[in-house]
N, C-alpha and C positions, 0 to 999 in steps of 0.2 A: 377531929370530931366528924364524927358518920352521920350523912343524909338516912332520910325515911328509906330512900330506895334502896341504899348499899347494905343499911340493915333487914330489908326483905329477902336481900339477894342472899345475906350470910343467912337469914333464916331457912331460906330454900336448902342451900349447903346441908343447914345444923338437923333438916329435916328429912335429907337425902335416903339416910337408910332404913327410915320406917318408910317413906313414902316410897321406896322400891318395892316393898313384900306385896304393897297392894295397888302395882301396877297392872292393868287388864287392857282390854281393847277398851280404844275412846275414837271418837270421831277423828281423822287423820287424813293427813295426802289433801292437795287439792281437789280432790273427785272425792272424798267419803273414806280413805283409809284408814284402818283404826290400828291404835297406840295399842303394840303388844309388849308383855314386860321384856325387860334388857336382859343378855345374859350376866353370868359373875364378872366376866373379863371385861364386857361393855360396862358396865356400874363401874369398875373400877376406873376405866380410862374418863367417863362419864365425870366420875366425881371428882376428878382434879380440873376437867372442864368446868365444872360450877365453881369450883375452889377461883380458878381462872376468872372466872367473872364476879364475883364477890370483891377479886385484887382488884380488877379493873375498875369498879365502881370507888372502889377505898381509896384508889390514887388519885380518882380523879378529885374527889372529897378532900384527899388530901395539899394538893395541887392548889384550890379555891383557898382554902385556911392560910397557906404559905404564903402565896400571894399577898391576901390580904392583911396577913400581918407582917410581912414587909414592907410594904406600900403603905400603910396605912387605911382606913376608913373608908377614904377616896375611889382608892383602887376596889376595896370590896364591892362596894356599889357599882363601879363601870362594868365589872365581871360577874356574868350571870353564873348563878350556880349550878351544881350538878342535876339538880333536882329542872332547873327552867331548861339544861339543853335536854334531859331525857323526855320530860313530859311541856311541850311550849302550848302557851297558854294560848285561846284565840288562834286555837287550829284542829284542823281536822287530822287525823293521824291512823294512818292503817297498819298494820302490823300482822308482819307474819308470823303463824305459831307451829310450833311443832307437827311433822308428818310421819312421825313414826316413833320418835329417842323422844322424852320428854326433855332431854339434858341438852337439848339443840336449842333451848329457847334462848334470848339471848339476853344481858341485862340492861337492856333498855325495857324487853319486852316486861321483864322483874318489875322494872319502876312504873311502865305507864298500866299495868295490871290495877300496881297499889294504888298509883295517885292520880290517876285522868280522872276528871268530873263526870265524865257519863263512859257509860261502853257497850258499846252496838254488838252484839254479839247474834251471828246468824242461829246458835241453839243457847241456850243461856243455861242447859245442864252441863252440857259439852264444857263450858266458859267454866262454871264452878269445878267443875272436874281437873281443868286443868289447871285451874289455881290452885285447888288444895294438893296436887302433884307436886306443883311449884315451892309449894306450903308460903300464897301469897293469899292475902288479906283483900279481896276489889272492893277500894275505897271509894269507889264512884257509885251513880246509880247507873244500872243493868236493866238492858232494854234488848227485845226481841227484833234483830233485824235482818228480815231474812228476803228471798226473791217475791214470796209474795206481798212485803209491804213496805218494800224501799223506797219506792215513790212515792209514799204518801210518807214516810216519815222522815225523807231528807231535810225538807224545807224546816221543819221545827226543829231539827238537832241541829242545822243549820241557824237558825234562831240563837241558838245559846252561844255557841263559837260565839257570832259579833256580840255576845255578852261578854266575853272572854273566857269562857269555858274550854277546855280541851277534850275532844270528843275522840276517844280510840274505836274503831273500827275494827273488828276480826273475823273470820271465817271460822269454820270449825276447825282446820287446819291448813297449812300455805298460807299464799297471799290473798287476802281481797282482790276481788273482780278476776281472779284469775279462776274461772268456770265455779265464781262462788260470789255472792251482794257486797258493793260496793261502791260500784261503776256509777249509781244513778246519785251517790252523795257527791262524787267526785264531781260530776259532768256540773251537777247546781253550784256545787262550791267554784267552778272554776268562771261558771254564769255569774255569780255574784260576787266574783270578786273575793270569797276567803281563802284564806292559807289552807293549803293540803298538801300533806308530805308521808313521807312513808319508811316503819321503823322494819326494812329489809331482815328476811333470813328465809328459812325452808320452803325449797322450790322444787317440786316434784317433776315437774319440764325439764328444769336444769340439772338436777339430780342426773335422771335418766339419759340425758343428752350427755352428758360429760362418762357417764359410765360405759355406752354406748361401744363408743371406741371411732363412731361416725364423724364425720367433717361438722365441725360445731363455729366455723367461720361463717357460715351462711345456714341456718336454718326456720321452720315456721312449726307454729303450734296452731294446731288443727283444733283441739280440744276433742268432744268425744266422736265418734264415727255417726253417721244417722242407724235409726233404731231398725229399720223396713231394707230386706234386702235388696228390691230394685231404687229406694232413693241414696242407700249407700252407693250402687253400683254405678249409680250415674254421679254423685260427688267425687269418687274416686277415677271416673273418667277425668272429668276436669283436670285431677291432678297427676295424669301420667305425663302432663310435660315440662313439671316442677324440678327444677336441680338443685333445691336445698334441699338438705334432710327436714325430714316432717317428722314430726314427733304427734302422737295420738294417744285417747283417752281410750280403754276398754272395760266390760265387765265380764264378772264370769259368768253369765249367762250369753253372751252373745262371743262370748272370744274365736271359738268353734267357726263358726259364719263368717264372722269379720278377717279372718286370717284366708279364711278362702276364696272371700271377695279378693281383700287385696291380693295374693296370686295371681286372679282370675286379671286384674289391671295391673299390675305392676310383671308380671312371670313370673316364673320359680326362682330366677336367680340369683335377684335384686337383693343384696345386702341389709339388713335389720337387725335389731337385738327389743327382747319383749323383758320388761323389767318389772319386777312385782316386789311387795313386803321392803320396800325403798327405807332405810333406814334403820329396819328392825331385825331381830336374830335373824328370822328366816326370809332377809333379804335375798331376791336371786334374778341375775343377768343372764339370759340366754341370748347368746350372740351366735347367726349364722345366715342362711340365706330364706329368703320367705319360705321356701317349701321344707325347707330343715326344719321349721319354728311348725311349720304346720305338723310335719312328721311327730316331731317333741310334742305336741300339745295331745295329739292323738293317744302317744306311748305311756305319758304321764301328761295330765289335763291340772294344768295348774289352777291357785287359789286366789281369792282378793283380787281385786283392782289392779288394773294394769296400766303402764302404762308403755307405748309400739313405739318403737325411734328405727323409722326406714330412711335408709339413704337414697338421694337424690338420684333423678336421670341424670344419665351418660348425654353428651351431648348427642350421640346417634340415636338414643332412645325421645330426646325431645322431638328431634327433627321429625321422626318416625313419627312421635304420638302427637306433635299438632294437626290439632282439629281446621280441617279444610269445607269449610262450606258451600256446596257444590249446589248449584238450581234443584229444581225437583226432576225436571225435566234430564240433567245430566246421570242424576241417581237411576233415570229410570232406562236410559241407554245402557248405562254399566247395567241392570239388572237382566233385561235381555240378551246381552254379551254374553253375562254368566250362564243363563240359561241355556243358549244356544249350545254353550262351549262345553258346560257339563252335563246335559242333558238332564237339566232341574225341572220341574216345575215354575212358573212365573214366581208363584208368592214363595219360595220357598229360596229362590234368586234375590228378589226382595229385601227377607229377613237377612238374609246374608250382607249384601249392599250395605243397608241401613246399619247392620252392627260393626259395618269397619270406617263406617260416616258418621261418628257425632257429631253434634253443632257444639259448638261455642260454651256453652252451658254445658254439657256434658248430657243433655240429654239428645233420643233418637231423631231423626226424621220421620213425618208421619208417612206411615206404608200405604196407608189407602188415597194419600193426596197422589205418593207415586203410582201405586195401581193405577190411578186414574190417568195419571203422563204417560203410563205404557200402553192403556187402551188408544189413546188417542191419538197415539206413534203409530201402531199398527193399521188405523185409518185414512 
């Protein structure tokens, strides 16, 4: 005998090949990437994957029944059913959704679609869109929860959990809090003491990080670059003396900029791949050195959302890029040095100094406190 859920999950199955003809772009990726239709050869590999979770859901349905009817009554009751471990009651639950394949979704995410009592969804078209892909019924009530009103609506969906309600969380696509609302239900639930847990899948970080080909033992997620090219260029100082690989968010409007920053901090050399359409036909990994990626982008200027996986400093390139903070007074000795020695101008010694001296922060020295240490040398 089949749960609510496992018969969602065969309906998704039974609904697979009308629901592929009218697959389009849907909100996707943890940054905004949108769901493009599958090829013939993905739907097919696709649909034995759903087939796959439909079994998985039926065994375990199956598994609860046996049980209890070998054991008796008893045993039923000690063993929660399929339906309490996908959707538990009196908890918060986030859930990752698809970032590009609709067929990625996984069958928990089947069960707490149909049966969670409320569902936070940051676009609640985006939410219906992917349900009727799924060809899933959201049996809860659907509520708008998005960056600008997470804080005001934790505390009341918060309210229901300790009624015993189970409240599903979702982003348009990826994980919650992963540069998408979340974070502010989490941090209250973990304030007041309720259950929060999380129904794992499509991670557009790890996606890119794993395809990369980079050292995936130690890395950091930056999320998107700054939008302004001098607060970029000072973030991106900061992290010339990181030896994880960093992984970064991009758009296609700024990619151009962004890749010549990072050059301009990292050099031409430094090892990267720029990964885009993560999941979908026209996925694609461009792996080589930052000024290769720059070259490429120039030759052919890629599309959609990106997402950068650069590798770490070399330990000569840390040593080299830690930030030395020297008095003002010291910068303004080195400034006259320079001058003397190349026959510069004072302020143009200066600018010079000051850009091979960040502080700490990544941002400059100010030039006119040193202007002022060099007038006062020469007196």
């Amino acid at each position: 005998m089949q749960t609510e859920s496992a018969q969602s999950t065969q309906q998704f199955v039974q609904n697979d090949a009308s629901s592929r003809a009218g697959e389009a772009s849907s909100g996707a990726g943890n940054h905004g990437e949108s769901v493009a239709a599958q090829s013939s050869s993905s739907q097919s590999s696709s649909g034995l994957a759903s087939s796959g979770l439909a079994s998985l859901v039926s065994a375990s349905a199956d598994a609860v029944t046996s049980e209890s009817e070998e054991f008796g009554n008893e045993a039923a009751l000690a063993t929660p059913s399929v339906s309490q471990a996908l959707v538990p009651q009196g908890t918060v639950v986030l859930a990752a959704t698809p970032i590009g394949n609709v067929h990625d979704a996984s069958a928990r995410l089947v069960a707490l679609l149909q049966e969670a009592d409320i569902v936070a969804a940051e676009d609640t078209r985006r939410l219906y869109d992917l349900a009727n892909r799924l060809g899933v019924h959201v049996g809860g009530r659907v509520i708008a929860y998005h960056d600008h009103n997470e804080r005001e609506k934790s505390d009341g969906l918060l309210d229901q959990v300790e009624r015993g309600a189970c409240v599903l969380v979702v982003s348009d696509a990826g994980m919650p809090t992963i540069n998408d609302p979340g974070l502010a239900i989490v941090r209250r639930a973990i304030e007041r003491g309720i259950p929060v847990t999380c129904a794992p899948g499509p991670s557009a970080v790890l996606d890119a990080l794993a395809l990369s080909g980079l050292p995936t033992d130690r890395f950091c997620y930056e999320g998107f670059l700054p939008r302004k090219h001098s607060e970029r260029m000072q973030y991106l100082r900061t992290m010339q003396a990181e030896q994880r690989t960093m992984v970064f968010y991009e758009t296609l409007h700024r990619i151009g900029d962004s890749m010549k920053d990072l050059q301009d901090a990292f050099g031409p050399n430094r090892a990267m791949a720029l990964c885009r359409e993560l999941t979908k036909d026209y996925e694609e990994v461009r792996r080589s050195t930052i000024s290769g990626i720059v070259k490429s982008i120039e030759e052919n200027p890629p599309r959609g959302e990106m997402v950068l996986v650069v590798a770490g400093a070399s330990e000569d390139e840390a040593m080299a890029a830690a930030p030395a903070s020297l008095p003002v007074e010291d910068l303004a000795v080195l400034s006259i040095d320079r001058a003397l020695e190349n026959g510069l101008r004072i302020k143009e010694a200066i600018a010079q100094v000051v850009a091979e001296h960040p502080l700490p922060d990544g941002s400059l020295p100010n030039r006119k406190d040193i202007y002022s240490a060099v007038l006062a040398l020469k007196h």
